[in-house]
C-alpha positions in Angstrom: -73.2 76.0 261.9 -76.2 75.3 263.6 -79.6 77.1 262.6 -82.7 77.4 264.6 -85.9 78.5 263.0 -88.0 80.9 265.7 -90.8 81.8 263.8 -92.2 83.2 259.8 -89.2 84.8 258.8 -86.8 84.3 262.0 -83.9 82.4 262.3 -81.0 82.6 264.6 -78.2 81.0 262.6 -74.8 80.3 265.2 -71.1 79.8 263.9 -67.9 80.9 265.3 -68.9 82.2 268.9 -71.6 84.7 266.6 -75.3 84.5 266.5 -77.1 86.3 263.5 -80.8 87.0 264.2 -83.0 87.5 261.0 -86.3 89.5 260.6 -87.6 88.9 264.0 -91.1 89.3 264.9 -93.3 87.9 267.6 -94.8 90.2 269.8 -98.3 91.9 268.9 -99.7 91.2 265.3 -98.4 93.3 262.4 -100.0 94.9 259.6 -102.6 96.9 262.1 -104.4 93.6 263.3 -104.5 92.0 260.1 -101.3 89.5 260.1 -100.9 86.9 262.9 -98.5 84.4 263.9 -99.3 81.0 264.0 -98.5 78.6 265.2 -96.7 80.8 267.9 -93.5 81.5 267.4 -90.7 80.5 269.5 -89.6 83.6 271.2 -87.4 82.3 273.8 -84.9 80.2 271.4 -83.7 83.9 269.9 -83.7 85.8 273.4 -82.5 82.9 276.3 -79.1 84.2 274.1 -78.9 87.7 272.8 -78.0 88.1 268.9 -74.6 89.4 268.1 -75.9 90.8 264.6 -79.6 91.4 263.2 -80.1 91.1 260.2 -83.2 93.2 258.5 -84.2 92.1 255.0 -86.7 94.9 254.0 -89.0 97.0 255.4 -92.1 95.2 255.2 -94.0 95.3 259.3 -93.4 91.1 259.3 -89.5 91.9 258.9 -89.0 95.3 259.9 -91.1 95.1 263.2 -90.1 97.9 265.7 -92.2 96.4 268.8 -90.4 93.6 268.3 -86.9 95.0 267.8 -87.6 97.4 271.2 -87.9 93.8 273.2 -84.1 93.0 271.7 -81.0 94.5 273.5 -79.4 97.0 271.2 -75.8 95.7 272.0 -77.0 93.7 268.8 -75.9 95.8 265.2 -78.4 95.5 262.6 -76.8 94.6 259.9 -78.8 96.0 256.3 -78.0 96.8 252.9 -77.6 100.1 251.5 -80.3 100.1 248.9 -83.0 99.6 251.7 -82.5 102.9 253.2 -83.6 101.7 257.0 -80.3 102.7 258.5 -82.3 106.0 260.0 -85.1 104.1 261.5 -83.0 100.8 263.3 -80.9 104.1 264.4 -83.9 105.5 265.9 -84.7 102.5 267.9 -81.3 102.7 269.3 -79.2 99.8 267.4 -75.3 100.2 265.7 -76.1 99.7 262.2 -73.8 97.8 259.3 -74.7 98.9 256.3 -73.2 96.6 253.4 -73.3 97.3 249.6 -74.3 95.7 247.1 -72.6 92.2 246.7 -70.1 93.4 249.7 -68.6 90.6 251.8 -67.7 91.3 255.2 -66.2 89.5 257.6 -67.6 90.1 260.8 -66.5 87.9 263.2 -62.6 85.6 262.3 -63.2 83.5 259.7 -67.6 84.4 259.6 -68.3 86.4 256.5 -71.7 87.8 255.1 -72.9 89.2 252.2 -76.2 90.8 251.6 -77.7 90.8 247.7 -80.4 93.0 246.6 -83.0 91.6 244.7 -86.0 93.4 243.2 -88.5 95.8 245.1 -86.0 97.2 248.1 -85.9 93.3 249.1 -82.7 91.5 250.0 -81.5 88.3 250.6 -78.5 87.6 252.8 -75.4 85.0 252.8 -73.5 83.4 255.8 -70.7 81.4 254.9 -68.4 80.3 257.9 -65.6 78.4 256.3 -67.0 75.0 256.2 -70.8 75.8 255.3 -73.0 78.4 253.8 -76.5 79.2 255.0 -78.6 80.8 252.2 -81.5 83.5 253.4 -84.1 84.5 250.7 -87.0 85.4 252.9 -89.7 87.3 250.3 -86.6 88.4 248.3 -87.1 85.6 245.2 -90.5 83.7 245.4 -92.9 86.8 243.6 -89.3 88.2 241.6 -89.7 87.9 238.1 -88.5 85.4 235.9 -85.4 87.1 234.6 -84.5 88.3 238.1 -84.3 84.9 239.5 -82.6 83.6 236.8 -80.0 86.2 237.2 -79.7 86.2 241.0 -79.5 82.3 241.1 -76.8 82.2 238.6 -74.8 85.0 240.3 -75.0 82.8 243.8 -74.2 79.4 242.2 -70.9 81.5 240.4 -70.1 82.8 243.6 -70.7 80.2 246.3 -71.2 76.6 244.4 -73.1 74.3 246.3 -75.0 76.1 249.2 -76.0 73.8 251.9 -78.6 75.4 253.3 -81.5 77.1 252.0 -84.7 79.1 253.9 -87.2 80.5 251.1 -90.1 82.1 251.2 -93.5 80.7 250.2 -96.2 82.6 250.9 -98.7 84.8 248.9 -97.9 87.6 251.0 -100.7 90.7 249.7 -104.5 91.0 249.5 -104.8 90.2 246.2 -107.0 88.0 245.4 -108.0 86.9 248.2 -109.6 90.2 249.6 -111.6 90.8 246.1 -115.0 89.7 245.7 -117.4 89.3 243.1 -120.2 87.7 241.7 -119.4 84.2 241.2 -116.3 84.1 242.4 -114.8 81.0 244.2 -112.6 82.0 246.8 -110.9 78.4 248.0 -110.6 77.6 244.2 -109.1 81.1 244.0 -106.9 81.0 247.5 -105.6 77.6 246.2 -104.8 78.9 242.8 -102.2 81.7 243.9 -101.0 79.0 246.5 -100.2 76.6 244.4 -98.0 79.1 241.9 -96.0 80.0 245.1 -95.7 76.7 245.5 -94.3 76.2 242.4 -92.2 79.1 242.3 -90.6 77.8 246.0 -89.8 74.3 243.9 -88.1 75.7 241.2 -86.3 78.1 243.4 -84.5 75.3 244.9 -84.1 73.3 242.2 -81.9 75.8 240.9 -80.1 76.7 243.4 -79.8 72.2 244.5 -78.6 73.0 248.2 -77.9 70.1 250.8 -80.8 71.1 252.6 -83.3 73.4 251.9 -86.7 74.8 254.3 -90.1 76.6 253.6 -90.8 79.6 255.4 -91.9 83.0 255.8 -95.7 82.2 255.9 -96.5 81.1 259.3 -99.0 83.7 259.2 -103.1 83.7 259.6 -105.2 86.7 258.8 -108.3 86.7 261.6 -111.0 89.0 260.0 -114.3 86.6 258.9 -113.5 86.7 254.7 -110.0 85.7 255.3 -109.8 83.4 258.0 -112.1 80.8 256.3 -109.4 80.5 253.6 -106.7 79.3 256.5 -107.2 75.4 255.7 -106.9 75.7 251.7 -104.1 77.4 252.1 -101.9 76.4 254.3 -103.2 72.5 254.0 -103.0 72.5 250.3 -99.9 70.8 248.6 -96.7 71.7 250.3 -94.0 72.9 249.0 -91.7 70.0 250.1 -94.2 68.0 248.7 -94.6 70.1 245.1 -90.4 69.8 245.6 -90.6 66.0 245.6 -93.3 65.5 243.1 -91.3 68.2 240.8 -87.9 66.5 240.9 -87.9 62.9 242.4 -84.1 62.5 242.2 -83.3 66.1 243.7 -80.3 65.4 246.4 -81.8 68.2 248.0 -83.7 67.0 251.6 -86.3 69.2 252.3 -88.2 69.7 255.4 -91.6 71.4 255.8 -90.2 73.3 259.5 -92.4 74.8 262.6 -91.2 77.5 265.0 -88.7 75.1 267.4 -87.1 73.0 264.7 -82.9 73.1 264.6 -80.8 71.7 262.5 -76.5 71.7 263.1 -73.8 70.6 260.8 -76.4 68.6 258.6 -78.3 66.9 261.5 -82.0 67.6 262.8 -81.3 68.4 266.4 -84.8 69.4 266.9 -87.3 68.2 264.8 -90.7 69.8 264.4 -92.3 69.7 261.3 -95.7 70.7 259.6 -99.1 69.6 260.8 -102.2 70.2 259.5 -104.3 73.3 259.9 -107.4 72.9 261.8 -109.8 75.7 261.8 -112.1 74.8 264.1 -108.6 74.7 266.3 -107.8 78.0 265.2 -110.9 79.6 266.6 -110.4 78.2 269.8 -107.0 79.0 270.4 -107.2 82.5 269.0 -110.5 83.7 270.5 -109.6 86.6 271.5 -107.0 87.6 268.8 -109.8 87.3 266.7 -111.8 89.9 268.8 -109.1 92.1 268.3 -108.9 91.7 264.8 -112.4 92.3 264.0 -113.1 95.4 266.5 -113.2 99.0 265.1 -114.4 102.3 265.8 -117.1 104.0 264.0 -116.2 107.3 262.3 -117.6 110.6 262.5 -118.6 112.2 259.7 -115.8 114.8 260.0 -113.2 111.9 260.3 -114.6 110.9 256.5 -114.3 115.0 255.3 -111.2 114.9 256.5 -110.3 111.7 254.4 -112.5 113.2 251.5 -109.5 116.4 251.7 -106.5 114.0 252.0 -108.2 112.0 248.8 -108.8 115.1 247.0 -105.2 116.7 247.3 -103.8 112.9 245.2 -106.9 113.3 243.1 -105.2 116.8 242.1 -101.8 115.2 241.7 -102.8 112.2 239.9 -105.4 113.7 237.7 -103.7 113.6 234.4 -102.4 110.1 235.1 -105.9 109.1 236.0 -107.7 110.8 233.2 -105.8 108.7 230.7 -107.7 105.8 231.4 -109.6 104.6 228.6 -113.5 104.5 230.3 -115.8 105.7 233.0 -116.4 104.4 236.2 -118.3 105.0 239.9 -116.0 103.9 242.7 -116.8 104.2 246.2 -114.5 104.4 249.5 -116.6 103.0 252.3 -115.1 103.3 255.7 -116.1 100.2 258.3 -119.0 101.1 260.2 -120.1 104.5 259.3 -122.9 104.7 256.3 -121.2 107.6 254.4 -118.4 107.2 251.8 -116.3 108.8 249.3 -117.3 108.7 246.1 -115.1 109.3 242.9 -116.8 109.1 239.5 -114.6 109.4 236.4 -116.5 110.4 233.6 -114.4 110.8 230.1 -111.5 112.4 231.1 -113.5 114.3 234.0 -112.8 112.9 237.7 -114.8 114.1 240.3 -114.9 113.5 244.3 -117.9 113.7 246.7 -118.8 113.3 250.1 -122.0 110.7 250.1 -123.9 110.4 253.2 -125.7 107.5 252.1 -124.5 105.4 249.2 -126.6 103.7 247.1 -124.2 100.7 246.4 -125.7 99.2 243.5 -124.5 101.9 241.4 -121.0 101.9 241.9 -118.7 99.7 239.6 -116.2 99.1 242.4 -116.1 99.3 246.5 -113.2 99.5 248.3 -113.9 98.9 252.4 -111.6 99.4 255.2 -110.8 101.1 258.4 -110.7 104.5 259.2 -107.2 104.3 260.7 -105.7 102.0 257.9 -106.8 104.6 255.1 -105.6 107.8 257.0 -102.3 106.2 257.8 -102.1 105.2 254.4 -102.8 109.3 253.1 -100.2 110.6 255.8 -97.4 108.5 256.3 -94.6 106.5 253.6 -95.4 103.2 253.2 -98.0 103.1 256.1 -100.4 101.7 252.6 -98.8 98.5 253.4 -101.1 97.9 255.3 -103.3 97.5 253.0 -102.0 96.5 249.6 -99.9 93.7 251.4 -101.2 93.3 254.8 -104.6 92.8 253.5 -106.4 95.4 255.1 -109.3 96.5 253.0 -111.8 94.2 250.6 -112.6 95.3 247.2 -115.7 94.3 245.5 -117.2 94.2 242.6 -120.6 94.7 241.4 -120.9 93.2 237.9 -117.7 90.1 237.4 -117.3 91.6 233.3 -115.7 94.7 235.5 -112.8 93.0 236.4 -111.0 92.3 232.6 -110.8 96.2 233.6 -108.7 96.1 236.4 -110.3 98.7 238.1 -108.7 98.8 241.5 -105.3 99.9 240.2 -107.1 103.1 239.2 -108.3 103.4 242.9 -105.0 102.2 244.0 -102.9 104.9 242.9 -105.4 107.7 245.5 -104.9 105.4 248.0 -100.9 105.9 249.3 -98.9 109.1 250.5 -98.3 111.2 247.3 -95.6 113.6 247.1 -95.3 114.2 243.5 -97.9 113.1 240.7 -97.2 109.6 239.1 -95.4 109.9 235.7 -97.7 110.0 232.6 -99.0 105.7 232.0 -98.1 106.2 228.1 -94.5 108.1 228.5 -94.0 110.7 225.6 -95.6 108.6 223.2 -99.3 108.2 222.1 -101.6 106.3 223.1 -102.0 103.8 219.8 -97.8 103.0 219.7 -98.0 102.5 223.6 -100.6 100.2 223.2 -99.0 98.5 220.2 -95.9 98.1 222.2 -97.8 96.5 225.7 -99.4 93.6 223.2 -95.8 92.6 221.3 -94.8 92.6 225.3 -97.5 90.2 226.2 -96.7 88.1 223.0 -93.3 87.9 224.0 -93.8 87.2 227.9 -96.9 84.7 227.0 -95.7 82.6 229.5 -95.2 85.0 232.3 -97.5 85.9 234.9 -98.7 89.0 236.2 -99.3 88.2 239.9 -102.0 91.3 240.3 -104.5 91.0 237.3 -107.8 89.8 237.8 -108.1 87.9 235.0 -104.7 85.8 235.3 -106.1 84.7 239.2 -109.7 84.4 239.8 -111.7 81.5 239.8 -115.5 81.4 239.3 -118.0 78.8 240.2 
């Protein structure tokens, strides 16, 4: 079995005549403009030899990237799992599609067998066993699972397969939160390196656990060009590495890890192309990446009609969520300002009354909470499934807040909920029951779970001066 890494998520892994493609995406950025790869990935290593099979994990725009898919020859079959539900759209860009069950072997090729696992969150991880080795795929599927999901996929795979030989897991912290939250006070590089290191962490124990011959970081060769993120590039991808947190973690692992580049390959145990991990250099980055970053940070102004017509789209999932909404326990001013034009949408909850306005020009000091982004990201985001990606993982908006005792409040999951396609309104936050026993219950829940954390509250993440 021989296994070439390509780029973030990519690998071609080659056994028995076959080649399996994973999650390939190179061309254009993804996210909008937001996600970048870097260093560049390693196109021509996946296309100098079509893929037989292509394996897509979820349908996240890093994994599931269609200009990137359209460059591919669709003599490939995608290969997917049933509980992701993309068999319509790899269909629509013209690829056969195998669609595999839960915990479903197949053998595709004589003696070449795979098996895709579904995780938590419409993610997957996939399995390639050929006989004589297994190569083990987790892309995002494990790294931000909870604890009891982990444990219970890592003990089905060890039942299952026994020692793995190769692993490539996922590191990275993947979402804007918290790195596109500011606030007085705040320290973002104590903050960036804070969520790092827990991924970190989570990519050490990971392996641990699963003690594979061999066992490779990935999934985060990824920079984020707008002017608040791209400052955070060093800290984060220059911090402790996760082969290093592995080592320092378990000294006398027989696992051999290797912090891998785009262009590194690795065949029946040996390194048949080594390239490995450098440090980050930003000034670098800028240089390289001039006019990515042009790209990045470039945007139209809207018209004032373009924000009416986003105030209507906001007030229809006002409508629908205005039950769910008015159960929150407080008032608050939140405004949706929209890159480059001075009017906004306001949306004041007062008691249980909501109300949403058109404000031409915004006194910002009297808003609790401002969420900023681009016209396009937030009308996408109203009109089209999922297209909120963009946003809540593709870090595509910056929330901020005026007064730092605001956030033990957790506000921006209040203005979350407007901000996505809505078909239906959201179930009710306190089920059938009132609001005192559902209270009662979330505290004996926190007393039980001290231990856990809960990767999107404020509180848990942020790190002030």
């Amino acid at each position: 079995m021989k296994l070439t890494f390509i780029g973030h998520a990519a690998v071609v892994c080659e056994s028995r005549g076959t080649r399996i493609l994973s999650d390939p995406w190179w061309t254009l950025p993804c996210f909008g403009v937001e996600w970048w790869n870097y260093p560049s990935a390693r196109a021509d290593l996946a296309t100098a030899h079509p893929p037989d099979f292509i394996y897509i994990s979820h349908g996240h725009n890093d994994h599931l990237h269609p200009e990137t898919l359209r460059c591919l020859p669709t003599s490939a079959t995608a290969i997917v799992s049933s509980v992701t539900q993309l068999d319509a759209t790899l269909t629509g860009l013209g690829f056969p599609v195998l669609t595999l069950a839960p915990r479903e072997q197949r053998e595709i090729r004589v003696g070449l067998r795979v098996e895709i696992l579904p995780t938590w969150s419409d993610d997957t991880l996939l399995v390639i066993s050929d006989g004589e080795e297994i190569f083990l795929n987790l892309n995002d599927s494990l790294h931000s699972a909870p604890p009891e999901v982990q444990a219970s996929v890592i003990k089905y795979l060890r039942d299952r397969y026994g020692r793995i030989d190769y692993v490539f897991c996922g590191y990275g912290t993947a979402s804007h939160f918290p790195n596109c939250f500011k606030m007085p006070g705040k320290n973002d590089q104590a903050t960036a390196a804070r969520r790092q290191r827990y991924f970190d962490g989570q990519w050490s124990s990971i392996i641990h656990r699963l003690s594979p011959r061999f066992a490779f970081p990935f999934a985060a060769d990824v920079v984020q060009l707008n002017e608040q993120l791209i400052g955070l590039t060093e800290t984060i991808r220059n911090a402790e590495r996760p082969t290093e947190r592995f080592r320092r973690d378990h000294p006398n692992a027989e696992t051999t890890v290797y912090d891998i580049v785009p262009g590194f390959a690795i065949e029946e145990g040996q390194v048949t192309s080594p390239a490995f991990f450098q440090p980050i250099s930003l000034a670098k980055l800028r240089a390289e990446m001039t006019k990515e970053i042009a790209t990045a940070t470039q945007s139209t102004a809207p018209s004032l009609v373009q924000i009416e017509e986003l105030s209507k789209l906001l007030t229809r999932n006002l409508e629908l969520c205005r039950e769910y909404l008015s159960e929150y326990p407080g008032s608050y001013r939140a405004l949706i300002a929209i890159d480059h034009s001075a009017a906004g949408i306001a949306i004041e909850k007062s008691g249980k009354s909501l109300r949403l306005t058109v404000v031409t020009t915004p006194d910002l000091r009297h808003f609790d909470l401002i969420f900023s982004t681009r016209f396009t990201y937030l009308k996408d985001a109203l009109t089209t499934p999922y297209a909120d990606e963009v946003i809540f993982v593709g870090s595509g908006g910056t929330w901020t807040y005026r007064d730092r005792k605001m956030i033990s409040k957790n506000l921006h999951r209040e203005l979350a909920v407007l901000l996505r396609y809505i078909e239906r309104p959201p179930a009710r936050r306190f089920g059938d029951q009132p609001r005192w026993l559902f209270s009662a219950k979330q505290i004996v829940k926190r007393l039980l779970n001290h231990g856990s954390s809960d990767l999107y509250d404020l509180n848990k993440w942020i790190v002030f001066d």
